[in-house]
N, C-alpha and C positions, 0 to 999 in steps of 0.2 A: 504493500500500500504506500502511496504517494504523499500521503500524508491528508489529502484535499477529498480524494477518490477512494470508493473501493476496488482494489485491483480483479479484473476479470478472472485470473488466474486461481485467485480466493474465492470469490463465487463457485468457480466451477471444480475446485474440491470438496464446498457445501454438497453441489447436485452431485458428484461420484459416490460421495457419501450415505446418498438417496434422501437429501433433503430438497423441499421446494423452497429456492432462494430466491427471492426478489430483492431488484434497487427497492429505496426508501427516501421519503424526504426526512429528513430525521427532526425538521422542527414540527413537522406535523403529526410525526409517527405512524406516516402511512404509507402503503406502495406508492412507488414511482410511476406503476405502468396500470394501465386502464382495464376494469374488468376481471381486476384480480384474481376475481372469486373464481375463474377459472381454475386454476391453479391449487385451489383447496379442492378440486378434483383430479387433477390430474400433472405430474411432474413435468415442468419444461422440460424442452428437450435442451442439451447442452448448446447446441444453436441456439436457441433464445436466449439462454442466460449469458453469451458470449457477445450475442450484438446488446442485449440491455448493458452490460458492463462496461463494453469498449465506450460508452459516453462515460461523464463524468455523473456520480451519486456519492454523496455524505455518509448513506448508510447504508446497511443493509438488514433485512428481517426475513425468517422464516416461519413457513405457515405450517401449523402444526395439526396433530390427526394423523390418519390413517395413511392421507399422501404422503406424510415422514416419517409413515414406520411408526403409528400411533403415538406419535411425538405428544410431549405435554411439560408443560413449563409453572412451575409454582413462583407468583410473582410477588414478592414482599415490598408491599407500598409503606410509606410513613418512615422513611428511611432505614426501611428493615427494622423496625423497633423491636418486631415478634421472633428475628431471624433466630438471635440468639437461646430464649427461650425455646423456641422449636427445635433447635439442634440436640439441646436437651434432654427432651422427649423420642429422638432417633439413635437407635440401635447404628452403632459406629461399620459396622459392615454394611448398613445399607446406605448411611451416609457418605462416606468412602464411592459408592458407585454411583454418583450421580455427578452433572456438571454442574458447576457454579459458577457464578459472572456477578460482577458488582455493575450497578446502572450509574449514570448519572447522576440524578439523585438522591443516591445514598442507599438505593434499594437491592435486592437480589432479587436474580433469577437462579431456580433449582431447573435442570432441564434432562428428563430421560424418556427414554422409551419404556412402554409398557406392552408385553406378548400379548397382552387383549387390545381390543379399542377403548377409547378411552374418550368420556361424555364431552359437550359441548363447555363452553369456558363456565367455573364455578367461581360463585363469591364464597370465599370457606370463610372467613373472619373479620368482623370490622368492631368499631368502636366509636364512642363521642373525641372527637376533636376538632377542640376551638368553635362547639359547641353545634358540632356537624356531627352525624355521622359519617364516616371515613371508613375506607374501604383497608384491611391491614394485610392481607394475604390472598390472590385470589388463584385461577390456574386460566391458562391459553389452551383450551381443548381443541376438538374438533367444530373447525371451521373459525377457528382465531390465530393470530398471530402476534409475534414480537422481533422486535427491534435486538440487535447480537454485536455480540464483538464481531470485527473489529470497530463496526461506527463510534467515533472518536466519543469519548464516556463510558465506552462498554468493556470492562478487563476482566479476562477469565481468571478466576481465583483456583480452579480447579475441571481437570479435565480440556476436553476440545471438543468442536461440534464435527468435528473431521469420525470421532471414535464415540459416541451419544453408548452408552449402556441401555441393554436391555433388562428391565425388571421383573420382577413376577406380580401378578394381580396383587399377593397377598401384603409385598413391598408396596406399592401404591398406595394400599389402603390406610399403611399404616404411617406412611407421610401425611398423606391427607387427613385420617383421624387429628396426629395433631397439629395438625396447621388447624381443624378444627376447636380447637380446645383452646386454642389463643382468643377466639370470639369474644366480646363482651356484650352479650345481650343489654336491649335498651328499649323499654315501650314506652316511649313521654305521650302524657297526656294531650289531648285532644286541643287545639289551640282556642282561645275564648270564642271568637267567633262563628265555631262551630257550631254553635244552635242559632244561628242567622238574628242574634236580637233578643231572643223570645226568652222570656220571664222561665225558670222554671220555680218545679214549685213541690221542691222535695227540698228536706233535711240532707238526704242521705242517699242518691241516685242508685237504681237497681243496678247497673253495670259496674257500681262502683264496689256496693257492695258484695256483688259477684265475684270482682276481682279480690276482695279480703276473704270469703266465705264459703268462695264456690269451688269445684275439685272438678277440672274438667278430663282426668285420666279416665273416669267410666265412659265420658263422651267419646273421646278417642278411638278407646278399642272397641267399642260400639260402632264406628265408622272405619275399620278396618286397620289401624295403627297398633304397632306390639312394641311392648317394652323392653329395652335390649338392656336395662340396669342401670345403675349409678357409679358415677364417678367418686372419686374420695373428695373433690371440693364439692358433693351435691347434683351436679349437673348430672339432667336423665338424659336418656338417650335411647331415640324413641327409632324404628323404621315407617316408611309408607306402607300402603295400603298393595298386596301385590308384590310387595320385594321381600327377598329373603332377608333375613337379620344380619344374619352369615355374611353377606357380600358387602355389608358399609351400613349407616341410620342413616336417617333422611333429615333429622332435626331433633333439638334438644330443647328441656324445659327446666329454666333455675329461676330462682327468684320473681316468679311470677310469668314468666317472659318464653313462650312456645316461641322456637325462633327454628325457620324452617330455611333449609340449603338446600336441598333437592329441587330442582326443576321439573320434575316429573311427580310433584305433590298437590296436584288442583285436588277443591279449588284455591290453597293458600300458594301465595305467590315467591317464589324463590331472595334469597339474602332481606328479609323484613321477619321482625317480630311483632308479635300478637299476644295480647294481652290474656287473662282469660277469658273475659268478656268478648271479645273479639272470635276468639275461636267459640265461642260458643252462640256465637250468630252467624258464623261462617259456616258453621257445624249443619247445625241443628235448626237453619233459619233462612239459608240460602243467601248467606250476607244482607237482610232486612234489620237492620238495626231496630229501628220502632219496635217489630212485631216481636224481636227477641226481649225487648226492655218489659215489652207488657208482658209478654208469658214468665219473666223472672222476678216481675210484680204481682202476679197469681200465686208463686211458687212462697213470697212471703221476704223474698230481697229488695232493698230500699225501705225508705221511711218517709214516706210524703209530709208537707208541712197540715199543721192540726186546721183542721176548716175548710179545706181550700176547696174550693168546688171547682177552679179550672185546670184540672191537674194538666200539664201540658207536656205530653211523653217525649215533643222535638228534643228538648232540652237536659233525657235521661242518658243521651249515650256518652261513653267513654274509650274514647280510640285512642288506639297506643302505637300505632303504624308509624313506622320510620324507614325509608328506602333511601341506602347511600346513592348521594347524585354522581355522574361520570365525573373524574376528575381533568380528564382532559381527553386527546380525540384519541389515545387509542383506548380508553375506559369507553367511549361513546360505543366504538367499534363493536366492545366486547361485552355490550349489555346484551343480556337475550331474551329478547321480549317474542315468545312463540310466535304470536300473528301481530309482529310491527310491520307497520305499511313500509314496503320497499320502494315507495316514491312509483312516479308512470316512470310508462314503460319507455328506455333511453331509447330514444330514435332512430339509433344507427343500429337496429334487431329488426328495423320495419327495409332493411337494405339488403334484397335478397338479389346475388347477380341473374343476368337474363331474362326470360317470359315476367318473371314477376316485376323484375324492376321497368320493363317496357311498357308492361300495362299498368303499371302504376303511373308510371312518367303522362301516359296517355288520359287515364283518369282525372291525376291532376291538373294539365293543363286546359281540360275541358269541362273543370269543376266550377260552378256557380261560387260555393266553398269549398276551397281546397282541402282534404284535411289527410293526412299522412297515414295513421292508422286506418281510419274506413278504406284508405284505397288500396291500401296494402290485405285488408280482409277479401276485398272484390278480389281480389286478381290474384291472392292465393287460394280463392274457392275454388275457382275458373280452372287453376292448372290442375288441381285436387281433382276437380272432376275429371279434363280431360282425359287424365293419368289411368282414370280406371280402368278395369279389369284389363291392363297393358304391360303395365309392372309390380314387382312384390322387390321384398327387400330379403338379403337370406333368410330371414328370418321368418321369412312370410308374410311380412308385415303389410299389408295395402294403405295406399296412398288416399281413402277415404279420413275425411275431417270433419267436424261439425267448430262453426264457427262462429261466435258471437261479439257481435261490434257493437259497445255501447256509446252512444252521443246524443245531445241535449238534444229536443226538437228545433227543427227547422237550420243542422249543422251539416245537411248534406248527406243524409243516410240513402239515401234513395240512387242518387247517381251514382255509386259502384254498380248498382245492381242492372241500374239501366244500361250500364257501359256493357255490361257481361251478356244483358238480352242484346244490343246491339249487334254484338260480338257473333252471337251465337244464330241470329238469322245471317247473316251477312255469310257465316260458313257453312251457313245447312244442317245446324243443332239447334234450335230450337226447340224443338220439340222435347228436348230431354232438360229443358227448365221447368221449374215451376214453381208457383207464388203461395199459393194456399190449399194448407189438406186441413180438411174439416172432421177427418175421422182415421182411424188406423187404419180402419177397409179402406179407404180409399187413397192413404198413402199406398197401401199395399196393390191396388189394383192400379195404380201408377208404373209403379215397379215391373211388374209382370207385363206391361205393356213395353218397358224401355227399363234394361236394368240397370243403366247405368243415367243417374239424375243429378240434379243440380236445383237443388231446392232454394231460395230466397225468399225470405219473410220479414215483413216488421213487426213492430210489438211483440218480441219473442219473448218477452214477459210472462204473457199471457198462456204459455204452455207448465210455467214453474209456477203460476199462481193457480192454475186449474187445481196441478196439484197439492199446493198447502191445502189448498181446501175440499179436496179427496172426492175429486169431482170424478164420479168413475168412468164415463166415455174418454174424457181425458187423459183417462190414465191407459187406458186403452193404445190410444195414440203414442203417450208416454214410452208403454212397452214395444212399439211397433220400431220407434224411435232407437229404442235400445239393440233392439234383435236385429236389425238393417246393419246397425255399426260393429256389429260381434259376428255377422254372418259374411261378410265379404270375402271370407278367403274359403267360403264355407258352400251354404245353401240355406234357402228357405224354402219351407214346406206351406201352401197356401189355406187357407181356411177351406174346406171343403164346401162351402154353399159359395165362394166366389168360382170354381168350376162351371163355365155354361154345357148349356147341352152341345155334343158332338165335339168338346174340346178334346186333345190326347193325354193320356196321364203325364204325359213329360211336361204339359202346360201347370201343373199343379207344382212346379217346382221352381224358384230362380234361382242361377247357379250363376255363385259370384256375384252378388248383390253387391250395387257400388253405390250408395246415399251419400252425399256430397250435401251438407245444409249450413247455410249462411243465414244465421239473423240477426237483427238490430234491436236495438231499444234503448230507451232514454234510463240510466245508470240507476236514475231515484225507482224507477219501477223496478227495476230484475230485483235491486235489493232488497226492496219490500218484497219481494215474492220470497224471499230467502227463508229457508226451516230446517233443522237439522234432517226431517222429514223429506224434503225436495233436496238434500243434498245426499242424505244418502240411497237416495231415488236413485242415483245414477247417472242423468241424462247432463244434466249441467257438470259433474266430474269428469264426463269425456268430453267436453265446450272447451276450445279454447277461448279464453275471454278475454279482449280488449277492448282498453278504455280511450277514446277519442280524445277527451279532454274538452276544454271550451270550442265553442266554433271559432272558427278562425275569421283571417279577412276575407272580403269578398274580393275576388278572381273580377278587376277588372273589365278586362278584356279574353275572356273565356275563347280557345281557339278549337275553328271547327275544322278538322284536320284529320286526315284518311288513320286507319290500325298501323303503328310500325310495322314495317314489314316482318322483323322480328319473331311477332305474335305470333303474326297469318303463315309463318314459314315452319314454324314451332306448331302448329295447327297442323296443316299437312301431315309434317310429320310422325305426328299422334294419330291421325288417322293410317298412315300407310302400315306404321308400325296394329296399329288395332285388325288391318286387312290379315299380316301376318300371322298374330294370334286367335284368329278366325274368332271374333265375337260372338258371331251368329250362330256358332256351333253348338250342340248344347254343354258342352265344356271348354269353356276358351283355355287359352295357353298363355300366360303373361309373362315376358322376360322377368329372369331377375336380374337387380341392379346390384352388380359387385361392389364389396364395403373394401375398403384399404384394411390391412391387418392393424394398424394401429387405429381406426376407425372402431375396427368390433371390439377390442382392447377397451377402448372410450365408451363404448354401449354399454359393456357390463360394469362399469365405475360407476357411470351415472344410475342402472338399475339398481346397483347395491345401493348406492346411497339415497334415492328413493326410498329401497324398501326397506332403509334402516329410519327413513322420516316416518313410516309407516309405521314400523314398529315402537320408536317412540310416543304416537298419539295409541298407542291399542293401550297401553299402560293408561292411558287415563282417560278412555275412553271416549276422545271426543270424534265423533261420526263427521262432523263438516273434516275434517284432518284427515282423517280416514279415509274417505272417497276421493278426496282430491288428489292425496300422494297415491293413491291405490293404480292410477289410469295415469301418473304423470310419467313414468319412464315408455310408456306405448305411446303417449303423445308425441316426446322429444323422437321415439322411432320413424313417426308419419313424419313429423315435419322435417326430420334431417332427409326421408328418401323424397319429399315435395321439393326441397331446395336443390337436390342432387341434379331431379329433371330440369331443375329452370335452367342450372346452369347448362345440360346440354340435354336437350330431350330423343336426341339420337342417341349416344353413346355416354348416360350418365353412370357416374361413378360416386359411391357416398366417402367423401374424406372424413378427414376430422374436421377440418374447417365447418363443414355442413352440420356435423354432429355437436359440437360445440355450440354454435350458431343456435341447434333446436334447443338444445342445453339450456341455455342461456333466456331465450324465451319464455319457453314453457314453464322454471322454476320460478322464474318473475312472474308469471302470470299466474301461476299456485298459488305463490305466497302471496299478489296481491291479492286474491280471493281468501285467502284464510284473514285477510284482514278485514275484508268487507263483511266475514261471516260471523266474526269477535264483534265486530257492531251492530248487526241486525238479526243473527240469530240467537234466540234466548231459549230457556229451560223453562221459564213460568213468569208469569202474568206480571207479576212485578218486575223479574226480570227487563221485559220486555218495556214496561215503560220508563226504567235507568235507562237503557240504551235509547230510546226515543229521548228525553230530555238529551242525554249526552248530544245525539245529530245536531239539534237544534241550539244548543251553544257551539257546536264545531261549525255549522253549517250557516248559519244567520249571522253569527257573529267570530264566524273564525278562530275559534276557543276563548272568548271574551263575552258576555252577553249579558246585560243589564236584566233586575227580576222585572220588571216592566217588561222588555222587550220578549223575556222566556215566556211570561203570560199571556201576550197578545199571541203568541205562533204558537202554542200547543192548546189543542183541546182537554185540558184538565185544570181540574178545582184546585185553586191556589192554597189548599189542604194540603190536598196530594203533591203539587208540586214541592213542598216544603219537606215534607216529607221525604221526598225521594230529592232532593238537594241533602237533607241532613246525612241518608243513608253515603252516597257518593262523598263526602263532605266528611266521614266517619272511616270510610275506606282509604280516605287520600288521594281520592281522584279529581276534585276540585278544591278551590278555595276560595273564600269570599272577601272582597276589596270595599271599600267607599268610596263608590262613586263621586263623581267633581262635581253633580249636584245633591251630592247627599245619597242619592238610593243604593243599593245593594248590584255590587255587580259580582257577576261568578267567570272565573275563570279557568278550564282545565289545563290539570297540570300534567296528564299524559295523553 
């Protein structure tokens, strides 16, 4: 090293080493290079890391997990206060096999390999300081990273990252137990303003007294939690609901204060403590604060003041929630909020070379409104259909999608669609469009007529909200919907009364069914249609969903201008090639489209780690998570062999580049759904109107929203709404200001 630089030749014994290295800017503590998250799939190749290095970078960071050999890093913040003390507590042979690095700030990094995987980044221990809570040891799991020697601040005290040791499970745990045991639990009381004003009118609050009197251990293992025993300072040590005891605890109770680290412990949320009051309305109450105060007011806890006739319950809770803030950007990095919104979708994912990018070009320039996403849905539906029953992927995979474009009315949803009807008389497909099916039968007797379609609908809302509301023709359609996208590589057998007389038995079957369906709708409706119900329905889990965003400017000078020839040459093509594998036959023959060996390499990364998102939501059983990661590694399949044909739809080839590309897509598009589905779909009735208030301060006022203006947009008794301000307000999810003319304003803090 240069002194200035990190030298390429030191990166690239990181990657021999089989770590994933990237530059860094080391004031911001973040990669150098775009898209990072690549990478926490999949190892650059020594090419990449050789031209990223030949430039000049201050730092460098590796991303830890599975792509470094189950890499995991224990980071001691606070200037390592807890380092010493921990070291303590470690058995000197297992200390001995680990790496160690001082940071700049005065902190360590502990860094080994572990023979299993090893979870997502944990908070193991924090404390009050300077009258914060502070974060004192956490870990860089799977799917995080850190900053390393040699970036100028960073000295190895022990070991090299050239030689990382591998550990046994049993050693892991028992680092991590005590980096746990350094924690200092902390539940401070609820701030004044948290009963918004209102008078109460007790001696002696039921929560309050819950927390002196009440024993929430019978709650516990009543809700599935077991007691793993006591420490000599006190501290219990409790596991979740589902995990063995054997393998680690999930969280600990002293001093009044359940303080929960597991990430897989819904519904209590990971690095915060709770009081006992708290878990016992989390418990046993669905996080309603009110209706937990009054049943602990039945039960004979609290002392109301003598007379009072307005006893006022806003006023009884007591929350003790405390969540350490990030302390800087790579703490932001390494918060892990299950369904945090991953921001829209970046715009260079809507950049697909060839047929797509020409008929996009084309869309847009003869857009009333232009908008980026919708046109990039039209004209990847378009090659989706043409592709059918023409090509598979080795896998078998068919190039069938179902595709959902969301944007505001009047943003221009309409002219993708028309561009694709245009498209499609001009070349003599027409007929295999179609706008609206009113029933399953008659999708189905569409099919049978032309097996391969190309469906376009608006108000695609309107098939998810059939279903919340268990409309059964609908659901009819629903299943039609489903069996079309599972049968492609397949068959369908037809309903015996759609047979006319004199047909042949071979008409009672479609072989290789190709559904191609494109629909739109305005974002505030699909989400209202949302239910754990319609998500584990199925049909929206294989959707990919994109979000348009606002309408854009209006297109001028909108031009009226012939199909690239691109298109219409790529058209042909798909047809000569469809003569080849005899559609008409009653078994056609589709080429398959050759994957690069380090392509299928890449396919099964991204499946596993899929179906390890899978298996993390089955622990806590939440069904929107479920269904979404269930279908996302078959999605990133269609859409990596879709991009293969754009780029040549004579001789296409699936890279990595392509597989990356769907990657990258489709897990943005997941995750932005689990985030829409953390906001509008709920478990129960109250549920559902916290997350309705929440929209409406996120939505009206941008996470800011005066009680005035909460009152006039929601239909609910300013009871209720108080009511469910305090619950939220008791959780930690809002807080309340003084308005500049005096009234109450609220604003969310996550």
């Amino acid at each position: 090293m240069n002194g200035e630089s990190i030298s390429s030749e030191l990166a690239l014994s990181y990657r021999r080493a089989g770590l994933s290295v990237l530059p860094a800017v080391k004031a911001k503590k973040r990669p150098a290079v775009g898209a990072w998250r690549t990478w926490a799939g999949r190892l650059p190749t020594e090419v990449e890391v050789e031209a990223w290095f030949s430039n000049a970078h201050d730092a460098v960071c590796i991303v830890a997990g599975k792509v470094s050999g189950h890499l995991e890093c224990i980071d001691f913040d606070q200037k390592a206060e807890a380092y010493g003390a921990w070291c303590a507590k470690i058995a000197p042979v297992v200390l001995d096999s680990v790496v160690v690095e001082s940071t700049p700030s005065g902190g360590k990094h502990v860094v080994y390999r572990c023979e299993t995987p090893v979870e997502g980044n944990l908070k193991l221990a924090q404390g009050m300081r300077d009258g914060k809570r502070k974060t004192l040891i956490e870990t860089r799991g799977e799917g995080g990273l850190f900053l390393c020697s040699p970036t100028p601040g960073y000295a190895l005290e022990r070991g090299d990252f050239e030689h990382i040791p591998v550990i046994s499970q049993e050693a892991r745990q028992a680092l991590l137990s005590a980096a746990r045991e350094m924690d200092e639990p902390c539940a401070q009381p609820a701030p004044k303003n948290a009963t918004q004003g209102l008078q109460s009118a007790f001696l002696t609050r039921p929560g309050d007294d819950f927390n002196q009197r009440g024993d929430i251990r019978p709650l516990l293992t009543a809700h599935g939690w077991t007691f793993g025993g006591s420490k000599p300072d006190g501290n219990e040590l409790w596991t979740r609901p589902g995990k063995d005891a054997r393998a680690g605890h999930s969280a600990t109770f002293k001093d009044g204060v359940f303080y929960v680290f597991s990430s897989n412990a819904a519904p209590f949320e990971p690095g915060k403590g709770y009081n006992a009051f708290q878990v016992y309305a989390t418990l046993a109450h669905g996080g309603d604060f009110t209706a937990a105060a009054k049943e602990l007011l039945s039960q004979g806890y609290g002392q109301p003041e003598p007379d009072d006739l307005g006893v006022d319950l806003s006023a009884i809770m007591s929350d003790g929630s405390t969540q350490s803030e990030p302390q800087d950007d790579e703490d932001k990095a390494a918060v892990a909020d299950d369904f945090a919104d991953p921001g829209p979708m970046p715009p260079e994912l809507y950049d697909v070379p060839g047929f797509v990018s020409e008929l996009m070009g084309y869309t847009l320039r003869t857009a009333p409104y232009p908008n980026k996403a919708l046109a990039f849905a039209g004209a990847f539906a378009m090659l989706a259909h043409l592709a059918g029953r023409k090509y598979k992927d080795p896998f078998g995979t068919r190039p069938n999608v179902y595709i959902l474009s969301l944007a505001a009315s009047g943003s221009g949803k309409q002219h993708p669609r028309s561009v694709n009807v245009s498209l499609a008389a001009l070349k003599g497909f027409a007929s295999e469009l179609g706008d609206y099916f009113a029933s399953g039968e008659g999708l189905e007797d569409s099919m049978l007529v032309s097996p391969s379609m190309l469906f376009q609908i608006d108000e695609a809302d309107a098939l998810f909200n059939t279903v919340k509301m268990e409309d059964p023709r609908a659901e009819m359609l629903n299943s039609m919907l489903l069996r079309f996208f599972s049968e492609s590589s397949s068959a369908h057998i037809m309903r015996k009364k759609a047979l006319q007389k004199g047909q042949k038995a071979s008409s009672s079957c479609i072989v290789q069914p190709h559904l191609t369906f494109l629909g739109t709708a305005v974002p505030k409706f699909l989400y209202q249609s949302l239910s754990e119900r319609v998500l584990s329905n199925g049909l929206l889990a294989r959707c990919l969903v994109l979000e348009a965003g606002e309408r854009g400017e209006a297109n001028e000078t909108p031009e009226e201008s012939e199909f690239p020839q691109r298109v219409l040459d790529d058209i042909g093509e798909l047809k000569r090639i469809g003569s080849e594998c005899d559609l008409f036959s009653e078994f056609p023959q589709p080429r398959t489209v050759p994957m690069e060996a380090a392509a299928r390499l890449r396919v099964n990364e991204i499946r596993r780690e899929a179906d390890a998102c899978y298996r993390k939501y089955e622990k806590t059983n939440s069904e929107a998570a479920l269904a979404l990661w269930a279908r996302a590694g078959e999605k990133v399949m269609k859409a990596a062999l879709v991009y293969a044909i754009s780029q040549s739809a004579s001789a296409p080839v699936i890279t990595v580049e392509a597989v990356d590309w769907a990657y990258r897509l489709v897990f943005h598009a997941t995750r932005r759904m689990l985030f829409q589905a953390g906001l509008y779909v709920y478990d129960t009735e109250f549920d559902r109107q916290v997350k309705n208030v929440r929209q409406k301060i996120l939505s009206k006022g941008n996470g800011r929203l005066s009680y005035r203006a909460l009152l006039r947009s929601i239909h609910m008794h300013k009871d209720e709404v108080m009511r469910i301000i305090d619950t939220m307000t008791a959780r930690g999810e809002i807080e309340t200001e003084q308005g500049s003319k005096g009234g109450l304003v609220f604003v969310l803090k996550r």
